[in-house]
SEZATI-321936 format. One record per residue (C-alpha): residue in three letters; chain; x, y negated, z. Coordinates in steps of 0.2 Angstrom, whole numbers, plus 5000, padded with zeros to 4 digits. Example, Ala and Ser with C-alpha at 12.3 -4.5 7.8 and 13.67 -1.06 7.14 Angstrom:
// SEZATI-321936
res ALA	chain A	u 5062	v 5022	w 5039
res SER	chain A	u 5068	v 5005	w 5036
END
This chain:
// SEZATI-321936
res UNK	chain A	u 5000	v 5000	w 5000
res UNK	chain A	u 5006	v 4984	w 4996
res UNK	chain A	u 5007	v 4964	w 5002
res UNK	chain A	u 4995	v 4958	w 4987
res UNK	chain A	u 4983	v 4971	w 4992
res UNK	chain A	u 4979	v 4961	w 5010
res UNK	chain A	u 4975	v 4943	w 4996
res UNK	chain A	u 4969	v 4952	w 4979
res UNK	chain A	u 4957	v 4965	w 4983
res UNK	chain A	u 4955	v 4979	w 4968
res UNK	chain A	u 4936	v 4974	w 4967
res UNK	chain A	u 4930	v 4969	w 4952
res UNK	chain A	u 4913	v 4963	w 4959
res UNK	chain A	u 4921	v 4954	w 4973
res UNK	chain A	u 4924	v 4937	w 4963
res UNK	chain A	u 4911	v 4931	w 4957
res UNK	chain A	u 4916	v 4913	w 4951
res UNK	chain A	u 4925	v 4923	w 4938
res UNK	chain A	u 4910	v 4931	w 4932
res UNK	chain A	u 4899	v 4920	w 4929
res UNK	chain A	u 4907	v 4915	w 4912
res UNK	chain A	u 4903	v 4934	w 4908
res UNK	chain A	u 4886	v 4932	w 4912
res UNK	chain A	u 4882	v 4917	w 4901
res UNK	chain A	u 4889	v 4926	w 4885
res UNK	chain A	u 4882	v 4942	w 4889
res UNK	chain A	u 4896	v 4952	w 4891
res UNK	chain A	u 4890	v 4956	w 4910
res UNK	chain A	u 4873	v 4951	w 4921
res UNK	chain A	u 4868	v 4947	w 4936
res UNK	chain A	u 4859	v 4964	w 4937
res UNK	chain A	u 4875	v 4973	w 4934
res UNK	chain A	u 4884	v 4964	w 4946
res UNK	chain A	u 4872	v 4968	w 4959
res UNK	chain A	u 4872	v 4988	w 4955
res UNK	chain A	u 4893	v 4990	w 4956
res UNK	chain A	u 4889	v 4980	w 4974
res UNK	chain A	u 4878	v 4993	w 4977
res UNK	chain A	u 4889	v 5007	w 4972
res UNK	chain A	u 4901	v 5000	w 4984
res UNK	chain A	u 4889	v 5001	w 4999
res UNK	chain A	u 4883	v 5018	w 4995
res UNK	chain A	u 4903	v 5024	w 4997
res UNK	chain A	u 4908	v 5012	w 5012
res UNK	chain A	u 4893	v 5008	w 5022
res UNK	chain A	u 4894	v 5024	w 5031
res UNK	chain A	u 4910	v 5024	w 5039
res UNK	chain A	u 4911	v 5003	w 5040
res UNK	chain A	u 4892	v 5000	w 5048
res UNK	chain A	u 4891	v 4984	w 5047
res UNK	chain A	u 4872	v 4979	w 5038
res UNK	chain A	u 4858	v 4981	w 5053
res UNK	chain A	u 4841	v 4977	w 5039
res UNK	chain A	u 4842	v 4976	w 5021
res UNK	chain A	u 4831	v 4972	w 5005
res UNK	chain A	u 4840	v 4978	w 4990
res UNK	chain A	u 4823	v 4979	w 4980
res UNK	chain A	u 4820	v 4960	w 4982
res UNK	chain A	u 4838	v 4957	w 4978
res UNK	chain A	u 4836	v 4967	w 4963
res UNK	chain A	u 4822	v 4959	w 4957
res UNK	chain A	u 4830	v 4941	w 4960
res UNK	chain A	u 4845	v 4947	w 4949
res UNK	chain A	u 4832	v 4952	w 4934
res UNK	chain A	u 4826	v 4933	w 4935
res UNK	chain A	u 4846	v 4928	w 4937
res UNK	chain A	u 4848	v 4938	w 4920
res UNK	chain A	u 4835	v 4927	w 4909
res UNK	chain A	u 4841	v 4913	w 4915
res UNK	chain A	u 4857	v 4916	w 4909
res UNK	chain A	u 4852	v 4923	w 4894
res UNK	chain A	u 4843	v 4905	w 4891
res UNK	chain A	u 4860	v 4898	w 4899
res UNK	chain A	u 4850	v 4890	w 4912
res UNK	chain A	u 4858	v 4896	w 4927
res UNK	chain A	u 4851	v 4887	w 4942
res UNK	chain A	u 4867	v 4886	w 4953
res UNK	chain A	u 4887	v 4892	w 4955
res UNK	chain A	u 4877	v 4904	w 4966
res UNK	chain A	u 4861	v 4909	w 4955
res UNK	chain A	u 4864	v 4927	w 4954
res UNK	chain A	u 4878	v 4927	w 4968
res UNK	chain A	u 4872	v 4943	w 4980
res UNK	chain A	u 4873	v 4935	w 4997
res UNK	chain A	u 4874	v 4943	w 5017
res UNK	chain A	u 4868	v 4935	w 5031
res UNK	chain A	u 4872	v 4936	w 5050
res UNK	chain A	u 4859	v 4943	w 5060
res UNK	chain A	u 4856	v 4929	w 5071
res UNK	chain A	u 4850	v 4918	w 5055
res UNK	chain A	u 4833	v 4919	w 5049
res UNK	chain A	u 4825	v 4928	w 5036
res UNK	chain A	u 4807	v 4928	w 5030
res UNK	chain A	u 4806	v 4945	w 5022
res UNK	chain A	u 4818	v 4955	w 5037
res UNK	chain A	u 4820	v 4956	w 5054
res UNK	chain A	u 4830	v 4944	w 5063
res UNK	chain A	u 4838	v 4954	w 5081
res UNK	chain A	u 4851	v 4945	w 5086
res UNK	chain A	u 4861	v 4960	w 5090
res UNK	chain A	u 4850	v 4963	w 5106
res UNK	chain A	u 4836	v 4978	w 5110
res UNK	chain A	u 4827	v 4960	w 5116
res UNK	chain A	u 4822	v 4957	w 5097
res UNK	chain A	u 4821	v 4974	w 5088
res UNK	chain A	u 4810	v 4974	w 5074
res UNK	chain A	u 4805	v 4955	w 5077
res UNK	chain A	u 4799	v 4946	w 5060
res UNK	chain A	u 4798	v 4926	w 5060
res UNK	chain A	u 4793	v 4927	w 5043
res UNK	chain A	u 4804	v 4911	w 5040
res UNK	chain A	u 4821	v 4907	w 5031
res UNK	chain A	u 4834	v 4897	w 5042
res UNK	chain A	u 4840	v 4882	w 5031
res UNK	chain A	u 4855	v 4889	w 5025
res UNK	chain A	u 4846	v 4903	w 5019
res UNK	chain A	u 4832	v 4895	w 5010
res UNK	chain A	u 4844	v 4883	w 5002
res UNK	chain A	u 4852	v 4899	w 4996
res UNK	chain A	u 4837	v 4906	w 4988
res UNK	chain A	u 4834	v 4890	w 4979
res UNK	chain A	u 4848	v 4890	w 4971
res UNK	chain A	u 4844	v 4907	w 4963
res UNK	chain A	u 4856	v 4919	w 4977
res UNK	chain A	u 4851	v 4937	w 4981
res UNK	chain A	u 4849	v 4939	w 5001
res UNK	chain A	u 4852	v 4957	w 5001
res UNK	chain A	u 4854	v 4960	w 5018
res UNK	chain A	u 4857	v 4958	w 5039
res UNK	chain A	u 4872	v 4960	w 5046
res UNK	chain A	u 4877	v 4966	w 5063
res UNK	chain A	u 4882	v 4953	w 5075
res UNK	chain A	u 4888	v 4954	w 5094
res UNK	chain A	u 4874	v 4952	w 5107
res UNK	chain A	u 4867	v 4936	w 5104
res UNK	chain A	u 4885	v 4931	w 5095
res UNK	chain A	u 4894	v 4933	w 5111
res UNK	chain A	u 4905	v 4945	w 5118
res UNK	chain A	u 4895	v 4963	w 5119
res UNK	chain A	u 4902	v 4972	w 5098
res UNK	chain A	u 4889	v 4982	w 5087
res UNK	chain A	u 4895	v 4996	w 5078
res UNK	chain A	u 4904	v 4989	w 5065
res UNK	chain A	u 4922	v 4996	w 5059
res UNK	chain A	u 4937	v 4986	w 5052
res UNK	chain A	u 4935	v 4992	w 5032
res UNK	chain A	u 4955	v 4995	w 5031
res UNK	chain A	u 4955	v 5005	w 5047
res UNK	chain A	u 4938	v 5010	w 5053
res UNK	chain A	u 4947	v 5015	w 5072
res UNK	chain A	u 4950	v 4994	w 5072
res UNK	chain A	u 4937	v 4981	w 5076
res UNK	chain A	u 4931	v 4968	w 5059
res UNK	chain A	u 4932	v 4954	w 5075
res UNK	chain A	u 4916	v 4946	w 5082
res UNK	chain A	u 4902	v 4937	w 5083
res UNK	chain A	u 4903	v 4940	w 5066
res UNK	chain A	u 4908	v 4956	w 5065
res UNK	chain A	u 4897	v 4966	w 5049
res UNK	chain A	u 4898	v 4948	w 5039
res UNK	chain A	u 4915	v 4950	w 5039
res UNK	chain A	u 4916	v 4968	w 5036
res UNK	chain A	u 4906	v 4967	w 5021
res UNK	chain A	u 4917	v 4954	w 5012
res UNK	chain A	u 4931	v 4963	w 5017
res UNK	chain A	u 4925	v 4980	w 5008
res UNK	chain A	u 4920	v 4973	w 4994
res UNK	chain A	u 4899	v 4977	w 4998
res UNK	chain A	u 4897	v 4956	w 4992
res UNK	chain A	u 4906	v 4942	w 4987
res UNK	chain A	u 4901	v 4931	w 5002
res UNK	chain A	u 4890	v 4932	w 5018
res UNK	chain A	u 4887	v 4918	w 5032
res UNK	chain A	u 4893	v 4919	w 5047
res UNK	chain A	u 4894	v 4905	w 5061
res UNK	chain A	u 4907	v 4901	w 5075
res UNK	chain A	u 4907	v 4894	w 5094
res UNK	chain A	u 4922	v 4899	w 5098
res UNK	chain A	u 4933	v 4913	w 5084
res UNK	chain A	u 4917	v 4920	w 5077
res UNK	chain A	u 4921	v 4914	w 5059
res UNK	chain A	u 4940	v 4913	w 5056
res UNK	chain A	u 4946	v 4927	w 5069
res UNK	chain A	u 4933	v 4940	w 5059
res UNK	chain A	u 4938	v 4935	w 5044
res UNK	chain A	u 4956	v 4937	w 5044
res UNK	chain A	u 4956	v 4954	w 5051
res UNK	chain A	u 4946	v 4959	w 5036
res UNK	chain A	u 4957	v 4952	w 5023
res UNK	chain A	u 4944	v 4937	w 5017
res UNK	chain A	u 4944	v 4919	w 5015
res UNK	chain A	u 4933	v 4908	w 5026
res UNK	chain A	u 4928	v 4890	w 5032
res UNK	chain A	u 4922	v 4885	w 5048
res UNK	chain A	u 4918	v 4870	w 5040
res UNK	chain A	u 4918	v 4852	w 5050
res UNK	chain A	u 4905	v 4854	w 5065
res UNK	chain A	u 4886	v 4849	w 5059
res UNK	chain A	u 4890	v 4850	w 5041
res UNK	chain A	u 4882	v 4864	w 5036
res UNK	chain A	u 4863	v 4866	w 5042
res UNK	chain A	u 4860	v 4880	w 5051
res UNK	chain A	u 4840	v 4876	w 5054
res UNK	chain A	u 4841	v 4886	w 5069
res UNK	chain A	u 4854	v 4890	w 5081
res UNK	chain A	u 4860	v 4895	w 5100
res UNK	chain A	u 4856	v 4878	w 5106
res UNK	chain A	u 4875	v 4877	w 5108
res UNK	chain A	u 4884	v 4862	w 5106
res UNK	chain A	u 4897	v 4866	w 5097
res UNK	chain A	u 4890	v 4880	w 5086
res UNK	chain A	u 4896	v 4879	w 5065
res UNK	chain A	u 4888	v 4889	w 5051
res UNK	chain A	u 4903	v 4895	w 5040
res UNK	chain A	u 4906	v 4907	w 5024
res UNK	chain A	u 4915	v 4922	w 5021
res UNK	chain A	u 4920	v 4926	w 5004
res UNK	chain A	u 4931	v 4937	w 4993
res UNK	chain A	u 4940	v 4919	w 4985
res UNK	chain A	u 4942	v 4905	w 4989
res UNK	chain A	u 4929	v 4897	w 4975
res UNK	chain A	u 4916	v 4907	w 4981
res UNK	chain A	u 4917	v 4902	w 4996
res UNK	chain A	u 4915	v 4885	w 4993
res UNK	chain A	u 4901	v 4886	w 4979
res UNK	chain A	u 4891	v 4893	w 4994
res UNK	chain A	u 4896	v 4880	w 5006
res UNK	chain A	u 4891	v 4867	w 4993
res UNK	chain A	u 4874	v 4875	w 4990
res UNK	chain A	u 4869	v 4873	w 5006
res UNK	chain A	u 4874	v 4857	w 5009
res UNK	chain A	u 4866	v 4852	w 4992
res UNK	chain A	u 4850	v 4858	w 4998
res UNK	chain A	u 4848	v 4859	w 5016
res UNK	chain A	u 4863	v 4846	w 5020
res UNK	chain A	u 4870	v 4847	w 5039
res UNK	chain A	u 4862	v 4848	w 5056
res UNK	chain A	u 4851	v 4836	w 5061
res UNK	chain A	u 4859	v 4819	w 5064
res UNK	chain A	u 4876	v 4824	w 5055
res UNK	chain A	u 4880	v 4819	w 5038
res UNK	chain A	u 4884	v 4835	w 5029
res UNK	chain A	u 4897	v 4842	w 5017
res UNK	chain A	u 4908	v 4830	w 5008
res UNK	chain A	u 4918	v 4834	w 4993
res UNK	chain A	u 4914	v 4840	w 4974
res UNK	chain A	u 4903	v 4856	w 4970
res UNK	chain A	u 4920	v 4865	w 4964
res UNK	chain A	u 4937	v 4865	w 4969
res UNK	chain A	u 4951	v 4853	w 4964
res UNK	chain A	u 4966	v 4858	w 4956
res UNK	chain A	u 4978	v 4868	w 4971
res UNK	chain A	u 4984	v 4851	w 4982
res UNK	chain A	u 5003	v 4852	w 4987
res UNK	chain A	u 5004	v 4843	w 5004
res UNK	chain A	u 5020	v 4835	w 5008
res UNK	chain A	u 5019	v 4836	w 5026
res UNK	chain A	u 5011	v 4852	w 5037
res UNK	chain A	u 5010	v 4852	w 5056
res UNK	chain A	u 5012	v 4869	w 5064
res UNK	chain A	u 5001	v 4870	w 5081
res UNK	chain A	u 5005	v 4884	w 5094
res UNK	chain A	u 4990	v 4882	w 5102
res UNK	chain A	u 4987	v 4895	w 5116
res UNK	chain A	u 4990	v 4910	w 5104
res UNK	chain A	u 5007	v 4907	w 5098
res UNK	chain A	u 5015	v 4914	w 5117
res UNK	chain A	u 5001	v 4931	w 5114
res UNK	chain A	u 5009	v 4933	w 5098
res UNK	chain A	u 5019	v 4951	w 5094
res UNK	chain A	u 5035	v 4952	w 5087
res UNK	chain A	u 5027	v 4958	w 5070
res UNK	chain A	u 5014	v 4944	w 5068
res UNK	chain A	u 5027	v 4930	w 5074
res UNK	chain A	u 5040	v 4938	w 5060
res UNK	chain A	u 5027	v 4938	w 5045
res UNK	chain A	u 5023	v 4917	w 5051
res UNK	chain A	u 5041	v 4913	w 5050
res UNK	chain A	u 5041	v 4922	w 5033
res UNK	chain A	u 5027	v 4911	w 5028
res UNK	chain A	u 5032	v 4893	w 5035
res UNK	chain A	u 5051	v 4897	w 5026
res UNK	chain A	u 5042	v 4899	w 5009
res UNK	chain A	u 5031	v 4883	w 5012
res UNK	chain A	u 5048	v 4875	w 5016
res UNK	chain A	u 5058	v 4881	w 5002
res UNK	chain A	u 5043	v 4874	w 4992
res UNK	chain A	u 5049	v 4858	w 4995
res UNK	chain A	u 5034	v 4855	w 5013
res UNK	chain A	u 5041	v 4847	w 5028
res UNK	chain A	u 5033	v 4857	w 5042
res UNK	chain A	u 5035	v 4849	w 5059
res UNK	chain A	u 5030	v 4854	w 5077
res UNK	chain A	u 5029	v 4851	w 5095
res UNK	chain A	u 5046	v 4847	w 5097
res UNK	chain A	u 5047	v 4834	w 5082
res UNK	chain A	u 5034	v 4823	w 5091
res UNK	chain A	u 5029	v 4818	w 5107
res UNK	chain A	u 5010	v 4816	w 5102
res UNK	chain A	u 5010	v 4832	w 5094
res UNK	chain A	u 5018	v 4839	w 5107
res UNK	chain A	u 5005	v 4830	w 5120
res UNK	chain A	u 4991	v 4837	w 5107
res UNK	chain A	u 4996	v 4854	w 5112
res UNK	chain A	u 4995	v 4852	w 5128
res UNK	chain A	u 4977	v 4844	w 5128
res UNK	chain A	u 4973	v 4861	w 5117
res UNK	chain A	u 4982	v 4873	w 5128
res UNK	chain A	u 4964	v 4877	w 5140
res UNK	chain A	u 4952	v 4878	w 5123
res UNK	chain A	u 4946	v 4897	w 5125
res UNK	chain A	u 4942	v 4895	w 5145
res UNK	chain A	u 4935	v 4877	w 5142
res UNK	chain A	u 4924	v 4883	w 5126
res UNK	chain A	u 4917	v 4898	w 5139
res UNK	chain A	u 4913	v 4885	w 5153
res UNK	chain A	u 4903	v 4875	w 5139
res UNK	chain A	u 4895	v 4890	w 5129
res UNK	chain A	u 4889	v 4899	w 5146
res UNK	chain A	u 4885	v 4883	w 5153
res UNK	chain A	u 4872	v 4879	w 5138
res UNK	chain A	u 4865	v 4896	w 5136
res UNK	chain A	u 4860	v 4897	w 5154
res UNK	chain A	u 4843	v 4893	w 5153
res UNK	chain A	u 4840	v 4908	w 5140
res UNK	chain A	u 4851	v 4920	w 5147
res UNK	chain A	u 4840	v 4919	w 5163
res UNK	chain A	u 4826	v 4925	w 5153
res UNK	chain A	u 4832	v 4939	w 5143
res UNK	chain A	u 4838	v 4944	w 5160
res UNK	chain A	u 4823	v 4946	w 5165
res UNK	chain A	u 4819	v 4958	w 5152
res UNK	chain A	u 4830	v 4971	w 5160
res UNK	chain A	u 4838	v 4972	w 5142
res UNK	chain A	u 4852	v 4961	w 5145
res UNK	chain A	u 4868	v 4968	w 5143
res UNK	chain A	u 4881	v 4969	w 5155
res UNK	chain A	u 4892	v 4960	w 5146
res UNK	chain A	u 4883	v 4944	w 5146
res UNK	chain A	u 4875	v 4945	w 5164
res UNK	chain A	u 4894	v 4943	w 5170
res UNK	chain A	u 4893	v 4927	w 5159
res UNK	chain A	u 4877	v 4923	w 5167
res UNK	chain A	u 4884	v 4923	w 5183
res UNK	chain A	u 4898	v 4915	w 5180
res UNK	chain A	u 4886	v 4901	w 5173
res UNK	chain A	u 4875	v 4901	w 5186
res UNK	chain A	u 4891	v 4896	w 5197
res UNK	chain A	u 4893	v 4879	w 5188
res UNK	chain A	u 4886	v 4862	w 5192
res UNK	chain A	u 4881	v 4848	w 5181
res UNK	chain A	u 4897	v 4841	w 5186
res UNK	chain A	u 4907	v 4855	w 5179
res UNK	chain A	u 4899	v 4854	w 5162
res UNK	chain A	u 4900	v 4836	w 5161
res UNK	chain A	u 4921	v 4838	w 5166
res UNK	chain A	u 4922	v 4849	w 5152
res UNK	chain A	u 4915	v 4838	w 5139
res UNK	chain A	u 4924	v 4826	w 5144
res UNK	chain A	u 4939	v 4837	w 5141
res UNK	chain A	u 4933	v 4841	w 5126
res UNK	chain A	u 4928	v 4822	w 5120
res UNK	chain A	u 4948	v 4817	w 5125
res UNK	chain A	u 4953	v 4835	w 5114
res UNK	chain A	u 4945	v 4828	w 5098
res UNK	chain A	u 4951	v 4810	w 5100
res UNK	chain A	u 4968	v 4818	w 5102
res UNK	chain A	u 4971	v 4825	w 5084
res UNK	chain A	u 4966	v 4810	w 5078
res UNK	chain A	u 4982	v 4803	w 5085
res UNK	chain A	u 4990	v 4814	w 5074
res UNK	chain A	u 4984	v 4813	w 5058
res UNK	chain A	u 4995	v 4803	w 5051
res UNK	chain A	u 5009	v 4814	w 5054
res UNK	chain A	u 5005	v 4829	w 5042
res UNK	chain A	u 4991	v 4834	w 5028
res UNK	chain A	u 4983	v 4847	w 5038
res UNK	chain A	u 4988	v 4860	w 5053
res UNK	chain A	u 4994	v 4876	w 5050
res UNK	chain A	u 4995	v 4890	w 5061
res UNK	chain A	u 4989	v 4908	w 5063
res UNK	chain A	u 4970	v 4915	w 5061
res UNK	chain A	u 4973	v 4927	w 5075
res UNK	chain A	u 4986	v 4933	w 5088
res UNK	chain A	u 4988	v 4949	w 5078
res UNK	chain A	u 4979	v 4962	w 5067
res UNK	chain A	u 4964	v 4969	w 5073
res UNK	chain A	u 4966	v 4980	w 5087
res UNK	chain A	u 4957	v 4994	w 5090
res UNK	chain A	u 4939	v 4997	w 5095
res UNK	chain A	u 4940	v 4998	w 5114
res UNK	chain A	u 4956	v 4985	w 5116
res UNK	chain A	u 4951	v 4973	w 5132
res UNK	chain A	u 4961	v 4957	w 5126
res UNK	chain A	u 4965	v 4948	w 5139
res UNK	chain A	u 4953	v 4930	w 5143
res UNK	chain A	u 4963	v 4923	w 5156
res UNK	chain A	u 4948	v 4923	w 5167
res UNK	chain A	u 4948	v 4939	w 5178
res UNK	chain A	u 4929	v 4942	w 5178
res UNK	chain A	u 4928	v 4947	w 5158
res UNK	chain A	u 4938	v 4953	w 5142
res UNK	chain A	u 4935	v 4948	w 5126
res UNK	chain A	u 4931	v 4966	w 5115
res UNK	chain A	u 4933	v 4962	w 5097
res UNK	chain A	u 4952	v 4951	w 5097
res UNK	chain A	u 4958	v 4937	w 5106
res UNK	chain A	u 4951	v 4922	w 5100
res UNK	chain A	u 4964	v 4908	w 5108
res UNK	chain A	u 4972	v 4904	w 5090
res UNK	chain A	u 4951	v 4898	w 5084
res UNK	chain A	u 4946	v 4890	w 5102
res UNK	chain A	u 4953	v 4873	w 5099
res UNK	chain A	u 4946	v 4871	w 5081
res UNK	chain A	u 4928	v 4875	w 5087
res UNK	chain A	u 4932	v 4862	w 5101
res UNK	chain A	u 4936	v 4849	w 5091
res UNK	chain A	u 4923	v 4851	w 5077
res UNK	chain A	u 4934	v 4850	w 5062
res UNK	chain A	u 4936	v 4860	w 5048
res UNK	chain A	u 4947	v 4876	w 5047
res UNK	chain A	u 4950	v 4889	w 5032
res UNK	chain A	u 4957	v 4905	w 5033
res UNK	chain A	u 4967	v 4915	w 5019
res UNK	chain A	u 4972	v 4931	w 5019
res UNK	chain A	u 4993	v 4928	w 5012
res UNK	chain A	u 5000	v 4939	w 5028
res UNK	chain A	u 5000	v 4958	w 5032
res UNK	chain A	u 5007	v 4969	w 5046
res UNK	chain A	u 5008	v 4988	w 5049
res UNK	chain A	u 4998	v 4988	w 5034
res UNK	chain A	u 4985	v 4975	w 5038
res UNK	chain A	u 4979	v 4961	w 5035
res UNK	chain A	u 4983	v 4943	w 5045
res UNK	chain A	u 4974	v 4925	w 5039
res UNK	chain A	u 4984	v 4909	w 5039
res UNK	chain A	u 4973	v 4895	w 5046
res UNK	chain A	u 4975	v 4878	w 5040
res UNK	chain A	u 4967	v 4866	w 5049
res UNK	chain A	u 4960	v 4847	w 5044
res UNK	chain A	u 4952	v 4831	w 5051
res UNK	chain A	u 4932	v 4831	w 5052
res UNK	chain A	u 4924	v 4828	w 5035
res UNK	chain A	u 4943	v 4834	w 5027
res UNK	chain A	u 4933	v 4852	w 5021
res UNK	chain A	u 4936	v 4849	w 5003
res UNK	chain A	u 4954	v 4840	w 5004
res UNK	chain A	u 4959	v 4857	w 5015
res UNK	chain A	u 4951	v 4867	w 5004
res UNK	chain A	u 4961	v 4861	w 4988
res UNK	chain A	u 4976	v 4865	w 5001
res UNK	chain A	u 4973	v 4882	w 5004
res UNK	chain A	u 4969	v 4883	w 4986
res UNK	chain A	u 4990	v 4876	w 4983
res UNK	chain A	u 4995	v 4888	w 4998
res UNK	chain A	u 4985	v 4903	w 4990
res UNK	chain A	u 4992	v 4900	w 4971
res UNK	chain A	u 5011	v 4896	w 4976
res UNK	chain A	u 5016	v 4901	w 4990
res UNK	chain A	u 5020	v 4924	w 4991
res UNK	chain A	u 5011	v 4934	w 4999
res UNK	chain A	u 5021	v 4941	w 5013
res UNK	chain A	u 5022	v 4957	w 5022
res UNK	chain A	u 5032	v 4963	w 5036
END
């Protein structure tokens, strides 16, 4: 197995940008594309287990329209056609909506979240659910890593990834409090965008302050087609101004300047991981990038430190904000274990103690803007390593709770501070995958994305 297999998946259906020039000259359809995805879920789903409810005879019959309307060359969207997963925390009108909980089984709404039902509009196939941890939190489904099915995809978004990641669809949606986008993402080998907080309208949510909707996807221009389809048709959360930047990509974007940030992962880090980074940041140097860290500058060196706390402040916040509907599922007797220790670790908090960790929070995000100027975007690591195995405890620094599907301390700062970051699958070790995470200002999405789109095209893949 080799380096490019971790950033080029051997799927033909997996990008679907590139097929869409098929489709209009006839050469392929949206109907065909749709039956080698299906191929592909009848051979992996049954080890990877990562859809809870599906609708493949709707998705079917939206491909059939798809087809006339490129036959007329009249496609609707970048997405029209574009078969699509959804987290099973989001809504769906013609599937159950569980949120990973017994609490909900079998439980119809009958409505489409926004993101979704800006999706359909714009001609995509919903084809199915996909499992997510208890209420997106801490308690993992059944889901497998889709390179090594006795390792964890990640979490919350744990099938969403998993289905990207064995080529079962070019993109599904996932969303991200804490590492629920990124962290997933690059332990199945795909690209992702926890995009700047707000700018993509979930419809529904957690009630969580912090909460991002985000996309997973086989490349990088998939991944923003679907981005830009939402925000075209449903814009961002209420009160925020959405997406900015074009409907495609821009040409790849050399930076001149990146700012490697430790964060909390950097000292969690194996030899291997830390091996294959340096790797990576030589070859960005040699490509004429000045990469700077902590110890070129004190404020970047003062940023880490006001980001060295992010996963214990993000859990203070998050259990803070769910308490008032934790309490109630509770009382259902079907509440796991898992998330009655976050409950009682909520219910031990005062108003003061939230408001202390805004405030820390507020003083995070008025840090990076302080250093801004001093690079074109943040590089660092997607995860602390490749995925470990299904029953790994990684460690949370609090001694009440472990966090079951990876460590999440290289994504808890970015959810934090609400602006965007993108993974890209350019790293492997042991023979998995590991993401590079590049990280910008809020409302930056599309400038970072034409900069993971530079890292992506020029820079080697690397493998240790």
């Amino acid at each position: 197995m080799t380096a490019d297999r971790f950033y080029h998946p051997d799927h033909a259906l997996n990008r679907f940008q590139d097929q869409r020039a098929a489709f209009l000259s006839g050469d392929d359809s949206p109907s065909q594309y749709l039956a080698r995805c299906l191929q592909t879920i009848a051979t992996r789903e049954p080890e990877v287990q990562a859809w809870v409810n599906t609708n493949f005879e709707a998705a079917k019959k939206a491909a059939s329209e798809a087809d006339q309307r490129y036959a007329a060359g009249k496609p609707i969207s970048a997405v029209d056609g574009m078969p699509i997963a959804v987290k099973d925390v989001i809504q769906t009108r013609d599937m159950p909506t569980e949120m990973g909980s017994p609490i909900f089984k079998d439980r119809e709404t009958g409505f489409d979240s926004a993101s979704v039902d800006a999706l359909r509009r714009a001609g995509a196939l919903i084809m199915g659910k996909t499992v997510t941890t208890e209420f997106a939190f801490v308690k993992p489904g059944e889901t497998r890593n889709p390179f090594d099915t006795s390792l964890t995809p990640g979490g919350s978004s744990s099938g969403s990834s998993a289905v990207v990641g064995a080529g079962m669809v070019p993109a599904a949606l996932g969303n991200q409090v804490v590492g629920s986008i990124i962290r997933p993402a690059a332990f199945c080998g795909n690209y992702a965008i926890k995009p700047t907080l707000g700018a993509l309208h979930m419809g529904e949510g957690l009630g969580l302050s912090q909460l991002h909707l985000g996309v997973h996807a086989a490349s990088l221009q998939d991944m923003w087609a679907v981005a830009s389809e939402i925000a075209t048709r449903a814009g961002g959360d209420p009160g925020y101004p959405g997406l900015f930047g074009a409907a495609t990509l821009g040409p790849p974007l050399r930076p001149e300047r990146l700012i490697f940030v430790e964060t909390e992962g950097w000292a969690k880090c194996d030899d291997g991981t830390r091996a294959a980074f340096q790797k990576m940041i030589d070859l960005i140097k040699a490509a004429g990038v000045e990469v700077i860290t902590r110890a070129s500058s004190q404020l970047i060196d003062e940023f880490e430190v006001k980001i060295s706390d992010a996963v214990r402040l993000c859990r203070v916040i998050c259990s803070f904000e769910l308490r008032w509907v934790l309490r109630q599922y509770q009382e259902t007797g079907l509440l796991s274990d898992d998330l009655a220790i976050w409950l009682d670790m909520a219910e031990s908090l005062t108003l003061d103690d939230y408001r202390l960790a805004l405030s820390e929070r507020q003083q995070m995000r008025q840090s990076i803007a302080g250093i801004a100027a001093f690079g074109d975007a943040l590089i660092s690591l997607s995860s602390v390593g490749i995925a470990p195995a299904m029953d790994f405890l990684a460690d949370s620094g609090e001694p009440e709770f472990a966090y079951k599907t990876g460590d999440p301390s290289f994504n808890a700062a970015t959810s934090a501070l609400g602006v965007p970051a993108i993974t890209i699958p350019k790293m492997a070790a042991q023979q998995m995958p590991l993401g590079v995470q590049l990280i910008g200002p809020a409302h930056g999405d599309w400038r970072l994305a034409n900069i993971a789109k530079w890292l992506d095209t020029e820079i080697p893949a690397v493998a240790v």
